[in-house]
Backbone as CSV, one residue per row, in Angstrom:
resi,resn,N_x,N_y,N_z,CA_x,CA_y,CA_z,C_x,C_y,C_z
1,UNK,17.375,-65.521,15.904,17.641,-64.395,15.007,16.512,-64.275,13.994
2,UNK,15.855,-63.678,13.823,14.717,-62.619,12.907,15.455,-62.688,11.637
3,UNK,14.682,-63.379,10.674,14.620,-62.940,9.078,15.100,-61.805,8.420
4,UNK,15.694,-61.119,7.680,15.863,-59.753,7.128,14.751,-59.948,5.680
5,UNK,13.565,-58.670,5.754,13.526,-58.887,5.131,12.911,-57.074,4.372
6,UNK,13.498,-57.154,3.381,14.154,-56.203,2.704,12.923,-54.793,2.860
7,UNK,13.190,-53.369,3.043,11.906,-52.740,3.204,10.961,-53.032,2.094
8,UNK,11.313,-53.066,1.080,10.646,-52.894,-0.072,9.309,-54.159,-0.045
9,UNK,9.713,-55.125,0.470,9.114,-56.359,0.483,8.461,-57.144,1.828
10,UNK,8.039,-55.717,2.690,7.611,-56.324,3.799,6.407,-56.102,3.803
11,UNK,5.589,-55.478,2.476,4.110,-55.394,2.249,3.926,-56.925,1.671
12,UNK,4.542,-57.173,1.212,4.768,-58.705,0.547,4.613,-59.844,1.642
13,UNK,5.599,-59.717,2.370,5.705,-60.664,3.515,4.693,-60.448,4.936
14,UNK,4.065,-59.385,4.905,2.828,-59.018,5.571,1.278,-60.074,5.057
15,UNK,1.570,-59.777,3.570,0.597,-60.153,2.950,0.377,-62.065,2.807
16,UNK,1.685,-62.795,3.059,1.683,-64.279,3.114,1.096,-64.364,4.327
17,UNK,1.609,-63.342,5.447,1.046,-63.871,6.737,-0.493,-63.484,6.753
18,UNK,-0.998,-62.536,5.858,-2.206,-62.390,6.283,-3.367,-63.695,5.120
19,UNK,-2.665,-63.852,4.501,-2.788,-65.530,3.780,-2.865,-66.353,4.913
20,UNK,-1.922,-66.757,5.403,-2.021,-67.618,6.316,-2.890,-67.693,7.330
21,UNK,-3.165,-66.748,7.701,-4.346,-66.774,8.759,-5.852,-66.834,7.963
22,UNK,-5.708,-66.630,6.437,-7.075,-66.700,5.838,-7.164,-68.595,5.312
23,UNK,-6.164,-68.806,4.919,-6.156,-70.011,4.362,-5.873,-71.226,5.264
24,UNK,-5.305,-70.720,6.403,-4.500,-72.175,6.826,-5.594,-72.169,8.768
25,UNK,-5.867,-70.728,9.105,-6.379,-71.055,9.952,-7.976,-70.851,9.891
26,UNK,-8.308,-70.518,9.638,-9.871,-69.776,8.992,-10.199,-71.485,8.141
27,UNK,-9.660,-71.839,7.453,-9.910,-72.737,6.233,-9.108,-73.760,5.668
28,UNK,-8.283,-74.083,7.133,-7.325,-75.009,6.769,-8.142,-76.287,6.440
29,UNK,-9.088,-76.655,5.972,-9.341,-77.978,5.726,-9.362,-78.102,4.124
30,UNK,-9.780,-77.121,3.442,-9.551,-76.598,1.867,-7.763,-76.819,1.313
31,UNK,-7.293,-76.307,2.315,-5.650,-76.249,2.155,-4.994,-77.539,2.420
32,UNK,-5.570,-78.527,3.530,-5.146,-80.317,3.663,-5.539,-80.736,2.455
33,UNK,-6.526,-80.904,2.027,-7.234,-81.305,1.029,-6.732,-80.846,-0.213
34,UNK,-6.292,-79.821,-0.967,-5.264,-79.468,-1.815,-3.840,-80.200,-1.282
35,UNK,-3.326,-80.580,-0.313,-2.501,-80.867,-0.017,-2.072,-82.932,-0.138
36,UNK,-3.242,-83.088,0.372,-3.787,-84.713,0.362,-3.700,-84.985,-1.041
37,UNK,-4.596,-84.480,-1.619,-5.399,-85.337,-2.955,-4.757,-84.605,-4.234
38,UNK,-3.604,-83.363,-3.968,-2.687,-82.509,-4.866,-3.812,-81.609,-5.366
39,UNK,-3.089,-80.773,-6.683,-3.949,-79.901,-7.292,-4.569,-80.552,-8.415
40,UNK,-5.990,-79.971,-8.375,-7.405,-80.660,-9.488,-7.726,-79.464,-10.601
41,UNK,-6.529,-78.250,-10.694,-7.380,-77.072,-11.189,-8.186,-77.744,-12.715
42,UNK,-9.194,-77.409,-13.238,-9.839,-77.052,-14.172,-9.484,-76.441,-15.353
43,UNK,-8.450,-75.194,-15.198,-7.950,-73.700,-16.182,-6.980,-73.815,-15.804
44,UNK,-6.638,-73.710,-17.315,-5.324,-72.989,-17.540,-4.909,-71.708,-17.803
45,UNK,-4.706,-71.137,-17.551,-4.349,-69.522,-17.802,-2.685,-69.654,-18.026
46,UNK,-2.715,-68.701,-19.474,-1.456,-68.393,-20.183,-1.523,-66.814,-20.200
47,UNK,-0.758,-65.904,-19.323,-1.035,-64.740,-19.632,0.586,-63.629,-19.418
48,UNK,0.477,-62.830,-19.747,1.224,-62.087,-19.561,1.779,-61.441,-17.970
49,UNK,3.220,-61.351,-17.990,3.613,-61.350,-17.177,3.468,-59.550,-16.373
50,UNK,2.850,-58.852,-17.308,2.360,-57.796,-16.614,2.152,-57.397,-15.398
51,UNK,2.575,-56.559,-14.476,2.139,-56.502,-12.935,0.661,-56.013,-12.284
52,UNK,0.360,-55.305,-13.758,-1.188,-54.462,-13.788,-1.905,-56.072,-13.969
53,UNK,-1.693,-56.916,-14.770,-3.069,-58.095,-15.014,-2.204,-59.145,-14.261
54,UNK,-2.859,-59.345,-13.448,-2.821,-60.338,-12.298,-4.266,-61.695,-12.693
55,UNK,-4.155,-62.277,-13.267,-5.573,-63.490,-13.272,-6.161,-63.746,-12.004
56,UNK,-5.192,-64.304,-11.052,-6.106,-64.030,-9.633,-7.014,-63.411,-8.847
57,UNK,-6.062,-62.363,-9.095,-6.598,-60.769,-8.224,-8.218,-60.405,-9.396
58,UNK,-7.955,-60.959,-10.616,-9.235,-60.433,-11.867,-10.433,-61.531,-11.420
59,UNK,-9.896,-62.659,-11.706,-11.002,-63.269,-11.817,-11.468,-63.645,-10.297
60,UNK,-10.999,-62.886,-9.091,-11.224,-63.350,-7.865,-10.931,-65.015,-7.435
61,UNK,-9.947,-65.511,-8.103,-9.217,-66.912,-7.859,-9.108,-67.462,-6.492
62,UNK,-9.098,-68.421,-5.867,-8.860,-69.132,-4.716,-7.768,-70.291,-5.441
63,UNK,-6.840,-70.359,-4.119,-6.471,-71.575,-4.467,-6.695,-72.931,-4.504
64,UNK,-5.761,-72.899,-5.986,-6.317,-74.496,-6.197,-6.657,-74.379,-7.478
65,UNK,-7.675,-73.193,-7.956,-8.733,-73.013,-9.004,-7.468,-73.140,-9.960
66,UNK,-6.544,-72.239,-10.394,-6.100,-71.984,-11.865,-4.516,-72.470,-11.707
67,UNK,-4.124,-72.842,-12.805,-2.799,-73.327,-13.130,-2.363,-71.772,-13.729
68,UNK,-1.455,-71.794,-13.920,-0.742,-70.215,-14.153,0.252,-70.674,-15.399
69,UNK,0.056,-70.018,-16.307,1.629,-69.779,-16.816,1.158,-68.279,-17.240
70,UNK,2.605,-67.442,-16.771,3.230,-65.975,-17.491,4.110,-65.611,-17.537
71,UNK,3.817,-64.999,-19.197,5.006,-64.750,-19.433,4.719,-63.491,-20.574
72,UNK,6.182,-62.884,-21.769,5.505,-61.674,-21.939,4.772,-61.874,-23.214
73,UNK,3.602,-61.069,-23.141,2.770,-60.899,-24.401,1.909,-62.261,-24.252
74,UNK,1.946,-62.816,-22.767,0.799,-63.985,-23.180,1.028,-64.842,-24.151
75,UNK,2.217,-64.770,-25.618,2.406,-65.713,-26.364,2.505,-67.437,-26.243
76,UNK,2.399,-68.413,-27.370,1.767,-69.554,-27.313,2.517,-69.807,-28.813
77,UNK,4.224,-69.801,-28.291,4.910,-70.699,-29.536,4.551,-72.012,-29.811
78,UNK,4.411,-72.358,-31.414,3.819,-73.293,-32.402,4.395,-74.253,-31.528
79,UNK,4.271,-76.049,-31.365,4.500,-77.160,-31.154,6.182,-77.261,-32.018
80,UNK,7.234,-77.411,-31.258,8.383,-77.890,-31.799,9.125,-78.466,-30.223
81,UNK,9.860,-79.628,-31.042,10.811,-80.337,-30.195,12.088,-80.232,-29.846
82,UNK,12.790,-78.864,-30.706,14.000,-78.191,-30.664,13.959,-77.298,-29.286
83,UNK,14.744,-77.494,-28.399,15.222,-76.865,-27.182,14.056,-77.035,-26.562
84,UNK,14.866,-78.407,-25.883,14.015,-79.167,-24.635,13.981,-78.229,-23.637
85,UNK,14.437,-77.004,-23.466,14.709,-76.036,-21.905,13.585,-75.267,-22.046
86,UNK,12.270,-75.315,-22.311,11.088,-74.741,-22.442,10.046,-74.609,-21.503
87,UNK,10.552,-73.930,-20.575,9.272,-73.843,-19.864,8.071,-73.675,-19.970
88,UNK,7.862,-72.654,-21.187,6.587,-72.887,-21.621,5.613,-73.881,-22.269
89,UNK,6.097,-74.317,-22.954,5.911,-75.696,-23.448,5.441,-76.550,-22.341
90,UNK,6.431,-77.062,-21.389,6.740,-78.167,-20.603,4.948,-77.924,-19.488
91,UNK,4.747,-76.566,-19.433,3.572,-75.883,-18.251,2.285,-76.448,-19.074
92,UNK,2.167,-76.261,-20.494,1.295,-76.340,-21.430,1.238,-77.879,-21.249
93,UNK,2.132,-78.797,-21.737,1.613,-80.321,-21.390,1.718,-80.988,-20.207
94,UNK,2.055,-80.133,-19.355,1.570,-80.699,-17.839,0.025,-80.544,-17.549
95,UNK,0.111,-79.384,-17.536,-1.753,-78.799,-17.600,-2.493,-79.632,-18.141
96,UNK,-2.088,-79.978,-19.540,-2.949,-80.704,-20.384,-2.873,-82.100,-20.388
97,UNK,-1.660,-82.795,-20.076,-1.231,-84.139,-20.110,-1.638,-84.942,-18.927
98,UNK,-1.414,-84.227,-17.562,-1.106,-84.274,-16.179,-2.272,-84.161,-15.671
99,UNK,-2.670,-82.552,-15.438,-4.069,-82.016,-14.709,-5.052,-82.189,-15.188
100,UNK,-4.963,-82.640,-16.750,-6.619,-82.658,-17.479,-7.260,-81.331,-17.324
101,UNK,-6.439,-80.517,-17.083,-7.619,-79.275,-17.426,-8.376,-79.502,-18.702
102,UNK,-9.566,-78.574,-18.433,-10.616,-78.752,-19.278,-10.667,-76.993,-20.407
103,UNK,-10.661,-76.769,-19.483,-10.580,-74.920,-20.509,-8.922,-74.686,-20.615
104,UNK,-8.861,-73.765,-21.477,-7.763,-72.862,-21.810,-7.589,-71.691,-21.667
105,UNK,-7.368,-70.559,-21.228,-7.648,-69.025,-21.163,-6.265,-68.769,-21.678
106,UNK,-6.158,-67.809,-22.775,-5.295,-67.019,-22.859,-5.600,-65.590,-22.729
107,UNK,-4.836,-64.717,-22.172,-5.726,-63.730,-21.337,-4.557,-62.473,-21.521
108,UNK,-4.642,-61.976,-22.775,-4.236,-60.532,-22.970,-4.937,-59.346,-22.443
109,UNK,-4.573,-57.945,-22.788,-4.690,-57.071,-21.936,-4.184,-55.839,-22.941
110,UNK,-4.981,-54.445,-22.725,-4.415,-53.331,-23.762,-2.697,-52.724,-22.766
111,UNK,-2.596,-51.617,-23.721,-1.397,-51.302,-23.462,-0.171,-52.417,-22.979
112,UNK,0.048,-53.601,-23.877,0.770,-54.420,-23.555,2.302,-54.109,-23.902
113,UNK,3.488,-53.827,-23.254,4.280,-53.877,-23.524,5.312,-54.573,-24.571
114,UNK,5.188,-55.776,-24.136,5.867,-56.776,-25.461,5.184,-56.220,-26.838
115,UNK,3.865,-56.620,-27.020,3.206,-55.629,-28.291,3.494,-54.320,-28.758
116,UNK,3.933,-53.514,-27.953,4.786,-52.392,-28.433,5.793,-52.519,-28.383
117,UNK,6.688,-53.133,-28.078,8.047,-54.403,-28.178,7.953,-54.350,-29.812
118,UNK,7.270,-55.330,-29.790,7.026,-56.064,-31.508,7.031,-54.747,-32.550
119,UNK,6.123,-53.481,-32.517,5.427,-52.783,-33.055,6.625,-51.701,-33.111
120,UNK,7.499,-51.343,-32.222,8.796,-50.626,-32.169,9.953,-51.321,-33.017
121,UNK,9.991,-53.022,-33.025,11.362,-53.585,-33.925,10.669,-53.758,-35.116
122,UNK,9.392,-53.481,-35.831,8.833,-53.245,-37.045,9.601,-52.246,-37.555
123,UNK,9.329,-51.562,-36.743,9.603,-49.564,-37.500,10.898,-49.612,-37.306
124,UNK,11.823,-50.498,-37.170,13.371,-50.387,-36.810,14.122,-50.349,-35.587
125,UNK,13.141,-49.901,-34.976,13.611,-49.849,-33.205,13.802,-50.809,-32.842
126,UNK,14.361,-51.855,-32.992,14.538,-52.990,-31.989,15.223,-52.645,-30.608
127,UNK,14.840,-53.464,-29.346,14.926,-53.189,-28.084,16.346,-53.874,-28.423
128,UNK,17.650,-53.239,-27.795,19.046,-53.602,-27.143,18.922,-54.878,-26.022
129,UNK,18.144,-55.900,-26.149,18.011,-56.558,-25.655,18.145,-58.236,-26.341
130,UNK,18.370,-59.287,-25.422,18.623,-60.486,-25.902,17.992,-61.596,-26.562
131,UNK,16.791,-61.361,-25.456,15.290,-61.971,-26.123,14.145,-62.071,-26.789
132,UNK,14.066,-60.784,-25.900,12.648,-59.707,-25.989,12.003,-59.989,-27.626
133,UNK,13.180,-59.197,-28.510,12.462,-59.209,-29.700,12.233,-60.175,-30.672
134,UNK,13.215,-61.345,-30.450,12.451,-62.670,-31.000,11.610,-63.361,-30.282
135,UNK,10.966,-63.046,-28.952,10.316,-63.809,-28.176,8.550,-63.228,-29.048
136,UNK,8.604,-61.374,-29.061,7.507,-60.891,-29.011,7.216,-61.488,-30.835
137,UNK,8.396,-61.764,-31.735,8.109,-61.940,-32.692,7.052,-62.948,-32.929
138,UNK,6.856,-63.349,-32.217,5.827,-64.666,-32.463,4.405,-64.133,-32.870
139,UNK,4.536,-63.387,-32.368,2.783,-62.592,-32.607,2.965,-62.561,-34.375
140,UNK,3.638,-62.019,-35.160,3.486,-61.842,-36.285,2.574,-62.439,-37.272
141,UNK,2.453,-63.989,-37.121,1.604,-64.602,-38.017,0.341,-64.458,-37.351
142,UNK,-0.156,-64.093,-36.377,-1.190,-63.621,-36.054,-1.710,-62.275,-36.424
143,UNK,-0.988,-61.194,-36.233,-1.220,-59.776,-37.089,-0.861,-60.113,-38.390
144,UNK,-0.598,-61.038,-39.179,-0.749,-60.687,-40.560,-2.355,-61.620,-40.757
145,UNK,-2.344,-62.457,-40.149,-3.308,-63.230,-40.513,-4.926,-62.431,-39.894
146,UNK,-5.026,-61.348,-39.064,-5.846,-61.212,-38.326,-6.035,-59.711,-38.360
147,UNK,-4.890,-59.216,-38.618,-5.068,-57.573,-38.883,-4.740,-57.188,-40.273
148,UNK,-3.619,-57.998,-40.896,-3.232,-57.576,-42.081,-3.898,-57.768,-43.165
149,UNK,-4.885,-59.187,-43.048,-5.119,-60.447,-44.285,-4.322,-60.696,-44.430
150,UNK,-4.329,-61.451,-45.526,-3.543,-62.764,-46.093,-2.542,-62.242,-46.763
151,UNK,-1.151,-63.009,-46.724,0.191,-62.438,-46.714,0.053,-62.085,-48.882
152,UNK,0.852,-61.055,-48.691,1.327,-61.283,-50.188,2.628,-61.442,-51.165
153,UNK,2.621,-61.973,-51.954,3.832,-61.927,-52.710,4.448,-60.710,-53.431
154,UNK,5.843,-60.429,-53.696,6.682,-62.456,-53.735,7.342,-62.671,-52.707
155,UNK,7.927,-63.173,-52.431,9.038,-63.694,-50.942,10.194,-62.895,-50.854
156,UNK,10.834,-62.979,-49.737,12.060,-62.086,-49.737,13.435,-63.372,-49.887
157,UNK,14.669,-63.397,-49.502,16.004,-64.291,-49.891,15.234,-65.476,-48.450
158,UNK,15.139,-65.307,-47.727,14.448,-66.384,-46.588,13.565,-66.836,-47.025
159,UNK,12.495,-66.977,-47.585,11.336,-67.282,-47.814,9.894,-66.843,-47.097
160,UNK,10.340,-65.561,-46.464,9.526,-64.991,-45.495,8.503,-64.180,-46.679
161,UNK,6.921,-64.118,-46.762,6.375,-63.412,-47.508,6.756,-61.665,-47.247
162,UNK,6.730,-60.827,-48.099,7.090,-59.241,-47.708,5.344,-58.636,-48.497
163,UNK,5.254,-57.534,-47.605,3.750,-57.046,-47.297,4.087,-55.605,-47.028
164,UNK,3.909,-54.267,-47.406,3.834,-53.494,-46.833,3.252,-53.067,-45.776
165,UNK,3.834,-52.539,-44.390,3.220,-52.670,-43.784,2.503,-51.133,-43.316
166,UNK,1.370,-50.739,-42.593,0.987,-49.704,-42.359,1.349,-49.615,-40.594
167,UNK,2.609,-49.430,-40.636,3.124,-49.254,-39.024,2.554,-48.266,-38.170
168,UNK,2.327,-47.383,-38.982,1.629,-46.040,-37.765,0.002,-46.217,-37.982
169,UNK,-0.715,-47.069,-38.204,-1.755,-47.438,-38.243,-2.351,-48.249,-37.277
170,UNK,-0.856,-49.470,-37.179,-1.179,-50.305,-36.131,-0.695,-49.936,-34.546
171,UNK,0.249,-48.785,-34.725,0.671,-48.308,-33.481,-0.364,-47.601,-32.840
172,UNK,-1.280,-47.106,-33.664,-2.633,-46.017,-33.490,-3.871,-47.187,-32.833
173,UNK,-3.705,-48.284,-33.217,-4.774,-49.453,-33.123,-3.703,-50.446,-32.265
174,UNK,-2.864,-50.516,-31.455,-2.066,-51.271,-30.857,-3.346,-52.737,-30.345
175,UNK,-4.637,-51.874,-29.687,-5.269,-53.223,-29.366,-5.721,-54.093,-30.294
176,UNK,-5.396,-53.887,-31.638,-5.712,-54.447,-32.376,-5.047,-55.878,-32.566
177,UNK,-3.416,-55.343,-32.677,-2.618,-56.155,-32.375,-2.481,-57.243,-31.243
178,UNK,-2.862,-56.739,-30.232,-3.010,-57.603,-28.889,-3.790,-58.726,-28.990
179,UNK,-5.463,-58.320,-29.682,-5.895,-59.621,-29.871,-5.765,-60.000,-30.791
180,UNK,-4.960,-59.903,-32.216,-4.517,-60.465,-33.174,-3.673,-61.217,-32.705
181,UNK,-2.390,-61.164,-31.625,-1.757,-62.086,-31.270,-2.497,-63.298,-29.955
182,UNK,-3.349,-62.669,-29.695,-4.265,-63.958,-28.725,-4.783,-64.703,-29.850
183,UNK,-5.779,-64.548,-30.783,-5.771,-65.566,-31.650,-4.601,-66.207,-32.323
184,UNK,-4.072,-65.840,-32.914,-2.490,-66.874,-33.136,-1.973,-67.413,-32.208
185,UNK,-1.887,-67.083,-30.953,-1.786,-68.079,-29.993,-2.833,-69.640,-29.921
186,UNK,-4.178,-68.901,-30.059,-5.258,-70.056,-30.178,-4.822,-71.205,-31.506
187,UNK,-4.534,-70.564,-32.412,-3.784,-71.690,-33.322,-2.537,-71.694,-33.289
188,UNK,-2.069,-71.588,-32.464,-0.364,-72.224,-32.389,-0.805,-73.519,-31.494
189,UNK,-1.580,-72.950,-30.357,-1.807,-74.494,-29.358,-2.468,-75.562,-30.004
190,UNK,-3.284,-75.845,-31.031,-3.907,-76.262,-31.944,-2.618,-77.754,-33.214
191,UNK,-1.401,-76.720,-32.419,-0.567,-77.843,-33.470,0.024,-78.372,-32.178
192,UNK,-0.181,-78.718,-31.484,0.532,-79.773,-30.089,-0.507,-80.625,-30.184
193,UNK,0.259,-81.675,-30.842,-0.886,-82.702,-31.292,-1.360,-83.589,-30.106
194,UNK,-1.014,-83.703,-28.500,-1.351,-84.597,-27.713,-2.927,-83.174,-27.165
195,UNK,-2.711,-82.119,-27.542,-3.789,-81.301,-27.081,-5.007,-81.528,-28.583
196,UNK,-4.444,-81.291,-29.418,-5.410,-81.004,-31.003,-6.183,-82.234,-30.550
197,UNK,-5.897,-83.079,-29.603,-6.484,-84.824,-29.627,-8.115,-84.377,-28.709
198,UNK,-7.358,-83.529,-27.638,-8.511,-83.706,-26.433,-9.109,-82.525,-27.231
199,UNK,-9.065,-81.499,-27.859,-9.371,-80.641,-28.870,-11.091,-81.617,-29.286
200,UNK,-10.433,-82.305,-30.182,-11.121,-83.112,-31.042,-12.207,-84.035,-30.507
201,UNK,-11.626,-84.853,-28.979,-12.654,-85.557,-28.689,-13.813,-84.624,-27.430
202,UNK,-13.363,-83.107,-27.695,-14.074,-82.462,-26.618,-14.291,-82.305,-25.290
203,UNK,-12.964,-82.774,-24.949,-12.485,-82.693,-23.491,-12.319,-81.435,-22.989
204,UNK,-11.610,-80.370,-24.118,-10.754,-79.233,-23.668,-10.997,-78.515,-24.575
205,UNK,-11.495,-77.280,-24.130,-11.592,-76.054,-24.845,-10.265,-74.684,-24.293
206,UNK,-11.164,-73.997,-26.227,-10.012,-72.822,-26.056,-10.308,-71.726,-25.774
207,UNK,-10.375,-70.707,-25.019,-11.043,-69.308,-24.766,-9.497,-68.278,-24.985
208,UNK,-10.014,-67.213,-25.971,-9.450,-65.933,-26.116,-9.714,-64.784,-24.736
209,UNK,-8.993,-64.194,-24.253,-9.984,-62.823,-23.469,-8.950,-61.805,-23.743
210,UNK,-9.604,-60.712,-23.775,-8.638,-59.106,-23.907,-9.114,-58.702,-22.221
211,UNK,-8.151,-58.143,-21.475,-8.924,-57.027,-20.761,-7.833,-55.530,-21.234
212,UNK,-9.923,-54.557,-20.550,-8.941,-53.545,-20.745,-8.797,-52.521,-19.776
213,UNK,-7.626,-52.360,-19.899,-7.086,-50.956,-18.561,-7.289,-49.919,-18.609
214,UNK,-8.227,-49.546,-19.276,-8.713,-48.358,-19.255,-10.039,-48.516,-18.592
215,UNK,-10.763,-49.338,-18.692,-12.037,-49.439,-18.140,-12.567,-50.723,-17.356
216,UNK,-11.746,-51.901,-17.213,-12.014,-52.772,-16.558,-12.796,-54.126,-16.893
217,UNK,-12.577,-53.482,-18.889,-14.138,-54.426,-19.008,-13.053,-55.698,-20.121
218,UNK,-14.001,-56.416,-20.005,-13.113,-58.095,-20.625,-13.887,-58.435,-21.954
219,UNK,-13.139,-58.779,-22.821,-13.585,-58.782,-24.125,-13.121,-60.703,-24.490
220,UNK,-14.071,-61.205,-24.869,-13.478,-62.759,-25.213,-14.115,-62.959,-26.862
221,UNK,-13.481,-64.202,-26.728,-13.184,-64.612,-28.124,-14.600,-64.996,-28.522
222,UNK,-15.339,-64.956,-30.056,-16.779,-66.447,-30.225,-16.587,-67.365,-29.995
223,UNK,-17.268,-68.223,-30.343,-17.157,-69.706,-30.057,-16.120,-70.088,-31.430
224,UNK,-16.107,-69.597,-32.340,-15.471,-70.056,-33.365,-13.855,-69.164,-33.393
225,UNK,-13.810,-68.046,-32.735,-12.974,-67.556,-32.635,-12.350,-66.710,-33.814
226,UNK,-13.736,-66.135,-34.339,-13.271,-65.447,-35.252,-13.435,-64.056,-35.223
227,UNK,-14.072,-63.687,-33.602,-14.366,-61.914,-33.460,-13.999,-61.580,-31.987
228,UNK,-13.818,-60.801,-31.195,-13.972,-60.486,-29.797,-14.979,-59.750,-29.664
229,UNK,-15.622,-60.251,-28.560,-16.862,-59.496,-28.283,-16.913,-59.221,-26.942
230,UNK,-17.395,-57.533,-26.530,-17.475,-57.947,-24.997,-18.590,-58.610,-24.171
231,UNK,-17.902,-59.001,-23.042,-18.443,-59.765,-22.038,-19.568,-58.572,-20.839
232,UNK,-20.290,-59.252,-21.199,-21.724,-58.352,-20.459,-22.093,-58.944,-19.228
């Protein structure tokens, strides 16, 4: 009896088999050898779960090359030990603990959804949803720190600083936001102190990148990570 497999998903299941004949018969000795000696990737890629930015399909990937994590907005919550059920987390010190990767990519992208997520529960709109808008919240200390400047006083009953904000400014400049939250990601990973280590003794670096969908072109972080510049 024959598989069912659904119309929608038989460009899908076309496409493993035409894998298979690239990888396993064409080049099956690449594929034992990933298989023998496990995976050696190099990169880590943290990116958004977008269907338009694919890291593979961008950076022309083979397997083996990149460890994957995505998810939305590419975010890179601070180092905490509260709710062990973290997948993200858990991908981040495998990569780093486990694989020894050596680079980091966090790899945003314009017109990002979650970022207009975030930029919609500013102005009051919060999405009717469960996660979404405390997940995208994370970006915040990155757009204040990176688009806004430096927070101002006085505090609100939480202790959260309050700032006026110029919402239809940043909705007008959304990419602004995007790589404001890739750098705050770069210092959120920065407080996982078994990484800040290989950080320090220069094992492992951090790379920012924007791409953009309008034109194809990739924008990364300086070396210090204090501008995006594009990539020529």
């Amino acid at each position: 009896m024959e598989a069912f497999i659904h119309p929608t998903l038989v460009k899908l299941s076309k496409g493993i088999k035409s894998f298979q004949q690239r990888a396993y018969a064409s080049d099956d000795v690449k594929m034992k050898r990933l298989i023998d000696y496990g995976q050696q990737p190099k990169i880590l890629v943290i990116c958004c779960s977008d269907s338009r930015v694919d890291p593979a399909l961008l950076m022309d990937a083979e397997a083996g090359d990149l460890f994957m994590l995505r998810h939305v907005a590419n975010l890179v919550p601070p180092y905490a030990l509260e709710g062990k059920y973290d997948g993200g987390r858990a991908s981040i010190e495998y990569a780093v603990r486990d694989l020894l990767v050596e680079h980091i990519i966090i790899l945003g992208h314009a017109h990002c959804g979650g970022i207009k997520a975030l930029l919609k529960s500013l102005k009051g709109h919060k999405p009717p949803r469960d996660f979404l808008a405390d997940w995208v919240s994370i970006a915040m200390d990155g757009c204040y720190r990176y688009v806004l400047g430096p927070l101002a006083e006085p505090k609100d009953d939480c202790g959260c600083a309050v700032r006026e904000l110029d919402l239809d400014g940043l909705c007008d400049h959304q990419h602004l936001v995007e790589r404001a939250a890739i750098r705050g990601s770069l210092d959120n990973l920065k407080t996982y102190p078994w990484l800040n280590e290989r950080l320090e003794a220069g094992t492992l670096h951090l790379h920012g990148w924007w791409f953009d969908l309008e034109n194809g072109d990739l924008w990364a972080t300086s070396a210090d990570h204090s501008a995006f510049l594009p990539v020529l």
